[in-house]
N, C-alpha and C positions, 0 to 999 in steps of 0.2 A: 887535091893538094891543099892541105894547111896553110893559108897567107898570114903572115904577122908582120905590123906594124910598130916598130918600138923606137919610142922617142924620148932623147936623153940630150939637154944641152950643155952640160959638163963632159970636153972631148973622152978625157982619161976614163970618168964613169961609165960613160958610155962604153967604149970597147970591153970593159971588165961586164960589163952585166951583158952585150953581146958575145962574150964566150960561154958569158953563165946559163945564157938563152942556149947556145949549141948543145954545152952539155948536157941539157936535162932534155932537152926536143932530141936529143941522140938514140938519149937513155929510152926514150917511148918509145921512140923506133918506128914513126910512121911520115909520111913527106911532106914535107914543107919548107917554104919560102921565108925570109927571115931578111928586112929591110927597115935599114934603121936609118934615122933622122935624126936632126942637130938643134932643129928647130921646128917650134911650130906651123909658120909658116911655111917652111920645107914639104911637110907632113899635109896640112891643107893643101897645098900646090895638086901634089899628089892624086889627093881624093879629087878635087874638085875640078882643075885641069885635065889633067891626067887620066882621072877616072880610073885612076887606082882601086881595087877593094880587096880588102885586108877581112878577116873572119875575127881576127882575135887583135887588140890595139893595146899594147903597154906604155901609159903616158906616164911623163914626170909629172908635176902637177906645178912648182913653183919655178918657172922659166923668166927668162926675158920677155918680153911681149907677151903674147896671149897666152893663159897659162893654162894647162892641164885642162880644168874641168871648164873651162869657157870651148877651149877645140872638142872636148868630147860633145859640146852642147851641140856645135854647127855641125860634127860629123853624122850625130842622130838624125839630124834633119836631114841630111846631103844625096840619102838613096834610101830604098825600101832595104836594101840590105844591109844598109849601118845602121836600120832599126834593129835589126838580129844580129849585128857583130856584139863581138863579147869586148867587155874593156875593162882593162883592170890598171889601176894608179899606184904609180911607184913613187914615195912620197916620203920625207924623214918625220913629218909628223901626223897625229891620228886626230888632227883638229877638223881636216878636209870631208870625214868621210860621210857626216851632214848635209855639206853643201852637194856633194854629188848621187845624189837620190836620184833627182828628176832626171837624171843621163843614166839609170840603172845599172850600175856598175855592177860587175862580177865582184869585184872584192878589191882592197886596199894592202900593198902590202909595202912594210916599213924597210926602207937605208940598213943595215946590210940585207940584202933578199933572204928570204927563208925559202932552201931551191926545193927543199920537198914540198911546202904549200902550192911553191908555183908547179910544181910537177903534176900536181894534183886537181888544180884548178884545171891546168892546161888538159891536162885526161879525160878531165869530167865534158870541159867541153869538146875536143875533138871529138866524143864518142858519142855526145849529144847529136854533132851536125852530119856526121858520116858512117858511125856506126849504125848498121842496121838491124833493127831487133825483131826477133819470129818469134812466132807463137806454134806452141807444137801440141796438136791435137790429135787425141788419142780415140779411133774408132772404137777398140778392141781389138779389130780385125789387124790394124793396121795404125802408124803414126805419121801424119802428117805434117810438113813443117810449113810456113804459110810468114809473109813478109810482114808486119804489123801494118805495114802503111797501106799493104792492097787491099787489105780485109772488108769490107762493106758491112754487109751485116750476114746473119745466122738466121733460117726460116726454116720449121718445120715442114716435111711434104713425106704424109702416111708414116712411115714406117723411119723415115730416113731426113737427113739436115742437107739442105740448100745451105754453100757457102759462097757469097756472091764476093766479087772479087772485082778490082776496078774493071778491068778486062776481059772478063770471062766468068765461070760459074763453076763448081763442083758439088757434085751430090755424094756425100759420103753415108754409110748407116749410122746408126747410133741415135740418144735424146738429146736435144739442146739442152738440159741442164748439164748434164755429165762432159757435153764439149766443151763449154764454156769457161770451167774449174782454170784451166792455167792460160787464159787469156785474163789478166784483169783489165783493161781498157772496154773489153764488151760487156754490156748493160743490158740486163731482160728491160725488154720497154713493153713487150706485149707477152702473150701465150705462147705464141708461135713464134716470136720473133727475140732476137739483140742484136744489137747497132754496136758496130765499132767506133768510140765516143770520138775519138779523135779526128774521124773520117765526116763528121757532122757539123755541116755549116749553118744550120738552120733548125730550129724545135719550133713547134707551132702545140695548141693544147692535144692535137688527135695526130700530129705527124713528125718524122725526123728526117730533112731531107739530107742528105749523102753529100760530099762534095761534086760527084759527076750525077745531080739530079737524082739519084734514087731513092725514090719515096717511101718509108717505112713506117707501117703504124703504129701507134705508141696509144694504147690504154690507160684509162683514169686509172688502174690498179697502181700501176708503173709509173706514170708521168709524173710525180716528185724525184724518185729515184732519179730518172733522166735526168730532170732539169740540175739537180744538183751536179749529178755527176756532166753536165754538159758545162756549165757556170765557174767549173774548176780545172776544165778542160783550154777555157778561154782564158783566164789567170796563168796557164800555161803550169797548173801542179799537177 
């Protein structure tokens, strides 16, 4: 479920942009929660009390009391997961969107709303935090579809590719070059081997290790390749 936060402390704006939120969250057509506030303080209570958590936070920016980008600052701090909620400021002017860097806002958008932008924003991330994306590999024999997230890495063995998987293993035929084509997140690091970049918590100069511990070697051929594509992985592009 989609939680949204959205804070407006103009009464009458508020409800208009709370029907404008229904409409376009209708239009996507997937479920979510939609709880809106008067006030900042309202809205802290919430998080911080309450232990509220919201995935996506629509703030006004020029309130009474604490304004916009001061709440988004205490919300980033407040849980490891208002470091990953998305937040986007609803604002009549484009002086703000300077000062709110350091709280990484999704985006700023201007008094009257533009509901496709927000349509669009809101898509991009619900599909970010809950759409799941596979990768589909093609033996010859046969096509496989495979979760992106469980994927470990790719090993050669004789004739045939080890596809190691958080949970278990599969050996399918075919070259690890020609499986790899429509995965782009895997990375030859050795001969025998690619690492699903994303699955990678650690690079060392000769090894990548996995998130659940699996150690994979990584060759001087490869090991720039890795590291770039590891260092972009962590910027989160």
């Amino acid at each position: 479920m989609y939680k949204i936060a959205l804070l407006e402390d103009e009464k009458e704006y508020a409800r208009a942009l709370e029907k404008t939120c229904h409409e376009v969250l209708g239009r996507l057509g997937f479920g979510y929660t939609l709880q809106t506030f008067l006030s900042g303080e309202a809205l802290w209570q919430a998080v911080e009390d309450k232990g509220e958590q919201f995935d996506l936070y629509l703030l006004d920016i020029l309130m009474e009391g604490v304004n916009g980008i001061d709440l988004a600052r205490q919300i980033r701090n407040s849980s490891e997961h208002n470091k990953k909620a998305a937040i986007i400021f609803i604002t009549n002017s484009r002086d703000f969107s300077i000062a709110g860097h350091d709280v990484e806002a999704l985006n700023y958008l201007l008094k009257p709303l533009d509901t496709e932008k927000l349509a669009n924003l809101v898509a991009t991330d619900y599909n970010k935090r809950f759409r799941q994306e596979y990768w589909l590999i093609d033996t010859g024999a046969e096509k496989l579809r495979f979760a992106k997230s469980e994927v470990i890495s790719l090993e050669t063995t004789g004739r045939k590719v080890e596809i190691t998987l958080v949970n278990s293993s599969v050996l399918v035929p075919g070259k690890l070059t020609d499986l790899i084509k429509n995965c782009p997140d895997l990375v030859r690091c050795h001969k025998a081997y690619a690492v699903n970049i994303s699955n990678i918590r650690k690079l060392t100069r000769s090894d990548a290790i996995a998130k659940t511990g699996k150690v994979i070697p990584v060759s001087r051929n490869f090991y720039h390749d890795v590291q770039a594509a590891f260092i972009l992985s962590l910027r989160g592009l």
